[in-house]
Steps between C-alpha positions, in 0.01 A plus 500: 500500500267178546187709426621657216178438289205367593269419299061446566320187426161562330289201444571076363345409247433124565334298176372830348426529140682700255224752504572574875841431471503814218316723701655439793887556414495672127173695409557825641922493364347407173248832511815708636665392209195540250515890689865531351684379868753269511414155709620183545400118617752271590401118563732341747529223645580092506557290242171398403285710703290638183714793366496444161089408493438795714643765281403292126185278615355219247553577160208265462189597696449921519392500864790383639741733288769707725585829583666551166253466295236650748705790504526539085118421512 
């Protein structure tokens, strides 16, 4: 019962930018949604890893806004 699920690794994204971190993990949920599906992005991960700034960005400088408000863009 070990092997239960397994699940695939796809890519790391080491130092990207918000831009390929959005198209990456969230673009094509966000169109299935726009297309009336239901989808879903879960952060996870260590205290401190970038959670928070991945899914919300800088509420101060537009380029590096996250995949919330890329996605309601």
């Amino acid at each position: 019962m070990t092997d239960l699920y397994k699940f695939n690794f796809e890519k790391i994204l080491h130092n990207a930018s918000q831009d390929e971190t959005y198209e990456a993990s969230a673009s094509e949920i966000i169109q299935s949604v726009v297309d009336g599906y239901n989808g879903t992005v879960l952060c996870y991960g260590q205290t401190g890893s970038g959670k928070t700034y991945t899914m919300t960005g800088s509420a101060t400088q537009f380029k590096y806004r996250g995949i919330i408000p890329r996605a309601l863009n």
